[in-house]
N, CA, C and O atoms as a Maestro MAE file, in Angstrom:
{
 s_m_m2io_version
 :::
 2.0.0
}

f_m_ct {
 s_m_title
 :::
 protein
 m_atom[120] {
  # First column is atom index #
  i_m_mmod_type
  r_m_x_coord
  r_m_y_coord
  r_m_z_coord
  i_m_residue_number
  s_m_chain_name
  s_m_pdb_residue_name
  s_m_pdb_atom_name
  i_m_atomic_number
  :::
  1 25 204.942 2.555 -144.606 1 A "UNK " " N  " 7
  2 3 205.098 1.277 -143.887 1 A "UNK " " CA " 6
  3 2 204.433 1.415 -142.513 1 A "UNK " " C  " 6
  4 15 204.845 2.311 -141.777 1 A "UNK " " O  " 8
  5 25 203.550 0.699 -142.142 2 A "UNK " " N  " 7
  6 3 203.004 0.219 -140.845 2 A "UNK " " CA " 6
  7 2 203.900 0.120 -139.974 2 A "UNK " " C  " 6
  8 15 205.057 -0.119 -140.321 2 A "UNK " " O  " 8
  9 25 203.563 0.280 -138.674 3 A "UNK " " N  " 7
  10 3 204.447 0.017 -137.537 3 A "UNK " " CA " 6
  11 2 204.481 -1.170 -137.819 3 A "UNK " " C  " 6
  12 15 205.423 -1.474 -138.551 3 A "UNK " " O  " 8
  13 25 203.704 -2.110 -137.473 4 A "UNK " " N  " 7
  14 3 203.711 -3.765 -137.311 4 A "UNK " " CA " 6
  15 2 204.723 -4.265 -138.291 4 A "UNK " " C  " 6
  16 15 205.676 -4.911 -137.855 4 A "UNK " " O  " 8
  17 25 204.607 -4.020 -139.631 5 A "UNK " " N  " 7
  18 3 205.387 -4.319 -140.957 5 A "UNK " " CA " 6
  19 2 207.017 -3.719 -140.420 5 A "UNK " " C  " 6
  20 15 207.986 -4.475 -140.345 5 A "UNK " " O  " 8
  21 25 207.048 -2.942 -140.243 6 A "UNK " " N  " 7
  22 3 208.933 -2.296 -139.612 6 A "UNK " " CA " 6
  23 2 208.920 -3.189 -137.933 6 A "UNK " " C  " 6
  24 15 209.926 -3.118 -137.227 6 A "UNK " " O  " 8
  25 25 207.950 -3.811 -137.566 7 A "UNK " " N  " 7
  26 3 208.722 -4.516 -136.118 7 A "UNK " " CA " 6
  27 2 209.137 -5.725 -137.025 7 A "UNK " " C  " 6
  28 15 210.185 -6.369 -136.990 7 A "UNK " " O  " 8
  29 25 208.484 -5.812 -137.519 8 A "UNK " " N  " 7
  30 3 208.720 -7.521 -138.390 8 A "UNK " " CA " 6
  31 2 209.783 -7.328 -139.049 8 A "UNK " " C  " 6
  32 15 210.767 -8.056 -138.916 8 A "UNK " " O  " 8
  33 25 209.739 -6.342 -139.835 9 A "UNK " " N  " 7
  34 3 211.276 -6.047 -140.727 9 A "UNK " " CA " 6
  35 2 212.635 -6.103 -139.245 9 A "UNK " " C  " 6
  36 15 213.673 -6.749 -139.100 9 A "UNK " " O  " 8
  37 25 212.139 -5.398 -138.663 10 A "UNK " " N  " 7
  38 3 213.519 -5.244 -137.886 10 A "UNK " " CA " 6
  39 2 213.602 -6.787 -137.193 10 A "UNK " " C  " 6
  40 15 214.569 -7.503 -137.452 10 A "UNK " " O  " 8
  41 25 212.497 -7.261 -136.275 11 A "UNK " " N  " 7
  42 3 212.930 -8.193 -135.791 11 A "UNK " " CA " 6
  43 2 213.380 -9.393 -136.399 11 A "UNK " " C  " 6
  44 15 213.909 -10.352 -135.837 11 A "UNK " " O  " 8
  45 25 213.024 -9.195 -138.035 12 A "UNK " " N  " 7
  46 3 214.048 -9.856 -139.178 12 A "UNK " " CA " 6
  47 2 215.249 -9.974 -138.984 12 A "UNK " " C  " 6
  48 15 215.870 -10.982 -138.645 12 A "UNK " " O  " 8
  49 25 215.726 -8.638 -139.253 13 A "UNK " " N  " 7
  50 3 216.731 -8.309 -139.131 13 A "UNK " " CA " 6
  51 2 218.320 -8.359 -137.755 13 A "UNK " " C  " 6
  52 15 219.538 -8.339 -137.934 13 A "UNK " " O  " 8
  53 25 217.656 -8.413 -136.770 14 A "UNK " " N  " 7
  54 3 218.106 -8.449 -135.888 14 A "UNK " " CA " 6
  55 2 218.492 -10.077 -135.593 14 A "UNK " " C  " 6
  56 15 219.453 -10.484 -134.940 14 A "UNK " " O  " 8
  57 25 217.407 -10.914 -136.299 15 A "UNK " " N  " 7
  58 3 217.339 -12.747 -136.008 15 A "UNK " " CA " 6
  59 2 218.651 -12.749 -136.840 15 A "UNK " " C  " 6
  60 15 219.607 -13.385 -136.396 15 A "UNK " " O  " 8
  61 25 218.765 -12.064 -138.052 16 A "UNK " " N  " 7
  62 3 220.213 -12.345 -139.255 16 A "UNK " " CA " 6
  63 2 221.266 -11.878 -138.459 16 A "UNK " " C  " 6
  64 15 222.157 -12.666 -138.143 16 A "UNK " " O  " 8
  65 25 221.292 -10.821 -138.124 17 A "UNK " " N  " 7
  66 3 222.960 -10.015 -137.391 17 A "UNK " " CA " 6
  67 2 223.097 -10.632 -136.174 17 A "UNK " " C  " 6
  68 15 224.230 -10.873 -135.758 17 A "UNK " " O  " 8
  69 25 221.849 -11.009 -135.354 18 A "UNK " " N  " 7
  70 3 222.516 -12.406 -133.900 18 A "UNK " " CA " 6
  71 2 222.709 -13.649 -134.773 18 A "UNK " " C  " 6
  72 15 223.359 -14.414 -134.059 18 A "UNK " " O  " 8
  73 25 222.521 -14.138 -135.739 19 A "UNK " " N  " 7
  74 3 222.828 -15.497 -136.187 19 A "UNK " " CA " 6
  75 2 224.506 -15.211 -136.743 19 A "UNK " " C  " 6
  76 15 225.310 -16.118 -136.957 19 A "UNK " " O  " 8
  77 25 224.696 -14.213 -136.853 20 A "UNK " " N  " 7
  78 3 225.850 -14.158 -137.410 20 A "UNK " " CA " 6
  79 2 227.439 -13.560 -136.656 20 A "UNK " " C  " 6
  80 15 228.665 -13.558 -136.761 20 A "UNK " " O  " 8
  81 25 226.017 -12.998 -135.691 21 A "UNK " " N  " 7
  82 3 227.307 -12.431 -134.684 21 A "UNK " " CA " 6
  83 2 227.718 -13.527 -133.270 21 A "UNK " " C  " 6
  84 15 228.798 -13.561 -132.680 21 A "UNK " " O  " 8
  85 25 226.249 -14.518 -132.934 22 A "UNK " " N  " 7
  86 3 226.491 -15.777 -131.940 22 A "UNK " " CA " 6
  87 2 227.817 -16.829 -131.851 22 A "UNK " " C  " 6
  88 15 228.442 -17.147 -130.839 22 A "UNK " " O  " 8
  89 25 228.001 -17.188 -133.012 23 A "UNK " " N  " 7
  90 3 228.998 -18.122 -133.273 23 A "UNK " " CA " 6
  91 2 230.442 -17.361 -132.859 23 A "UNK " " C  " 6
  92 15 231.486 -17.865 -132.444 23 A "UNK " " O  " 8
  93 25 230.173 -16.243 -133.075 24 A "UNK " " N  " 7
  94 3 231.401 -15.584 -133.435 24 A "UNK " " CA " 6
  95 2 232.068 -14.520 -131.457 24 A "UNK " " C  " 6
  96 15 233.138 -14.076 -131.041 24 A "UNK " " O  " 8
  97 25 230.790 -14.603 -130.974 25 A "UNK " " N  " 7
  98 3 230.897 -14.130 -129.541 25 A "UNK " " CA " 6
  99 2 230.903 -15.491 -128.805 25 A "UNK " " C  " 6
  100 15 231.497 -15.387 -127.732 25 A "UNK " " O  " 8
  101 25 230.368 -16.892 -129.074 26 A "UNK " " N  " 7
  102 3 231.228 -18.041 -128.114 26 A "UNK " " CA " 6
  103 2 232.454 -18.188 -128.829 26 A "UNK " " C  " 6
  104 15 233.297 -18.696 -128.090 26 A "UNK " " O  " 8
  105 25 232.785 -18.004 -129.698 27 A "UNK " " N  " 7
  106 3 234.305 -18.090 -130.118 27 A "UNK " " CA " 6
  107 2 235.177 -17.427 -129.620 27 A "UNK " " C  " 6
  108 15 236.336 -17.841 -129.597 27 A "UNK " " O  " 8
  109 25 234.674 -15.754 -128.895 28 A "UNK " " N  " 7
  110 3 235.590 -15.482 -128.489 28 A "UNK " " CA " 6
  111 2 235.404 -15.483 -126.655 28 A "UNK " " C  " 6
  112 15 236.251 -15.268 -125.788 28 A "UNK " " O  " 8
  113 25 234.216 -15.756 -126.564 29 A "UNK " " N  " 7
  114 3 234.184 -16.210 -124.600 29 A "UNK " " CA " 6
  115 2 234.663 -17.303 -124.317 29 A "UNK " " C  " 6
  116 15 235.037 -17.535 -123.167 29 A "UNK " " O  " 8
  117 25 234.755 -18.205 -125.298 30 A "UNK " " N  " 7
  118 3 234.798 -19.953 -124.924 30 A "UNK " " CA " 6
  119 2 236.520 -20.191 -124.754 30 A "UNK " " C  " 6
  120 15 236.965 -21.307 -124.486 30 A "UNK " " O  " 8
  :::
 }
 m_bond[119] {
  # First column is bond index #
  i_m_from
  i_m_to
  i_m_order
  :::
  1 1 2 1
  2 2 3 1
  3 3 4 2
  4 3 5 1
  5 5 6 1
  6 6 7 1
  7 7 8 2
  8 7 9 1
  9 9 10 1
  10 10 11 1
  11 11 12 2
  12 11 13 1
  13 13 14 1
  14 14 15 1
  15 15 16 2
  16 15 17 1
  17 17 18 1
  18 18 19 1
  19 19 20 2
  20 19 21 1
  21 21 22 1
  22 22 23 1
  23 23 24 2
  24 23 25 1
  25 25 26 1
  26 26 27 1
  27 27 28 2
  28 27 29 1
  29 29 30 1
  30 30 31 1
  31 31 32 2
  32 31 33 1
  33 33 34 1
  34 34 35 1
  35 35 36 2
  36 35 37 1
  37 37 38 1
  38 38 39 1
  39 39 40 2
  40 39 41 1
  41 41 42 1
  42 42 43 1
  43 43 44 2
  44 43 45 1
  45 45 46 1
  46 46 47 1
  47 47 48 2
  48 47 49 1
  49 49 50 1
  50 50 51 1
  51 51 52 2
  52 51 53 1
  53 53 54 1
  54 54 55 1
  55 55 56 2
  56 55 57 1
  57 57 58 1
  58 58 59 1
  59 59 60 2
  60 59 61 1
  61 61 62 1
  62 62 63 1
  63 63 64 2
  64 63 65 1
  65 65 66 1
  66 66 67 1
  67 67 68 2
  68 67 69 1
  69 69 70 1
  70 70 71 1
  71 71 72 2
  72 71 73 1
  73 73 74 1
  74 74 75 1
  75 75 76 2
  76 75 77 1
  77 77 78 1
  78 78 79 1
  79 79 80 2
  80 79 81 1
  81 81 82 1
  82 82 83 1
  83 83 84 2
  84 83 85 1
  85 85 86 1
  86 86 87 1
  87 87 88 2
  88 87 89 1
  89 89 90 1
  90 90 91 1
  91 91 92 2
  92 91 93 1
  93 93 94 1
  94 94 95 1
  95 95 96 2
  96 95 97 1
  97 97 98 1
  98 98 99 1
  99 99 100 2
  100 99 101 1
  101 101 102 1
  102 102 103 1
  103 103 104 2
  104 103 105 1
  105 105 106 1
  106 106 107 1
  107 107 108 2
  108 107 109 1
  109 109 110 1
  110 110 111 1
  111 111 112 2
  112 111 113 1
  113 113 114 1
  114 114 115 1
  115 115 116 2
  116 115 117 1
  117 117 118 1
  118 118 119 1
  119 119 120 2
  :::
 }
}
């Protein structure tokens, strides 16, 4: 795997686990 191909994978990855963890951190600041 290419570097470029694993930034893309990760910065995949990272867009899924903040979409899932956002809702859930103003839920508990708000």
């Amino acid at each position: 795997m290419n570097p470029r191909q694993h930034f893309a994978c990760a910065a995949d990855w990272l867009l899924a686990v903040g979409a899932k963890i956002a809702p859930l951190a103003v839920s508990i600041t708000a």
